[in-house]
N, C-alpha and C positions, 0 to 999 in steps of 0.2 A: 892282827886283824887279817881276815881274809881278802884275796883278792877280791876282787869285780871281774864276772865273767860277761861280760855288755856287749851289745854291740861296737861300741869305740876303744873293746878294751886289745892292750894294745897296738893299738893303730896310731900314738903319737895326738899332740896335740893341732896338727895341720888340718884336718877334716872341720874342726871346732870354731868357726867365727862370729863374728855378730856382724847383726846388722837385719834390715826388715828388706823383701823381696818389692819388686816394682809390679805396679796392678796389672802389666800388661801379661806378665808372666803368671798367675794367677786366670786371668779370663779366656786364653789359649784353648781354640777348639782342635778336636782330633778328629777324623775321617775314619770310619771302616776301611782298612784295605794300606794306609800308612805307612810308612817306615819311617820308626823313629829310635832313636838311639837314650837307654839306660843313665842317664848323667847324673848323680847322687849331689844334690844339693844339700850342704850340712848347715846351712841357714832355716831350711824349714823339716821339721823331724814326720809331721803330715802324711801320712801316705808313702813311708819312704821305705825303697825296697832293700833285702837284703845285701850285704856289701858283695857277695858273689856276684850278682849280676850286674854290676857297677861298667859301664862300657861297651855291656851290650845289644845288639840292634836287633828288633823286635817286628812285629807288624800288628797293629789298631787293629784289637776285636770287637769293642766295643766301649761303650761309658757304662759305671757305676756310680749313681750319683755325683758329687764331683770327680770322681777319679775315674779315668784312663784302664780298659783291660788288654793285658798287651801280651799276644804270643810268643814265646822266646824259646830258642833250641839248647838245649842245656846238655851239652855232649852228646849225645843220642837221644834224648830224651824231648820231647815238646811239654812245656809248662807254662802255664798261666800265671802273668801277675798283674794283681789288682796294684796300680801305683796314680801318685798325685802328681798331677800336669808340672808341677816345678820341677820336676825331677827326670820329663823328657826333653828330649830336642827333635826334630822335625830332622828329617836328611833330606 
């Protein structure tokens, strides 16, 4: 059988848990102009950005319907990600 080339493929089973998110983490508004830090939540798969950017800090461009767009410098480069409020934190 062929591997699985996923995105949790190997990354170990540590990212993998169960369990349901708390509502407050869910209704979390973001401001234009923010700094918020990339936190990969592997509880909700939702709006969840690539494992590259896992850690890094960003700044609020705006909302897409429920999710968060957040500017991020990517070695030289500035990139946009569309991600889901579970998966920021506030600095």
């Amino acid at each position: 059988m062929r591997r699985s080339h996923g995105k949790y493929s190997g990354k170990g089973r540590n990212l993998k848990s169960k369990g349901r998110l708390p509502i407050t983490i869910h209704i979390r508004e973001y401001r234009a102009g923010e700094k918020v830090r990339i936190d990969i939540n592997p509880r909700f798969s939702k709006g969840m950005p690539y494992l590259r950017f896992n850690k890094k800090v960003g700044e609020v461009v705006g909302m897409q319907g429920n999710s968060v767009i957040v500017a991020v410098k990517d070695i030289n480069k500035p990139k946009t990600l569309i991600v889901y409020g579970a998966h920021l934190e506030k600095i």
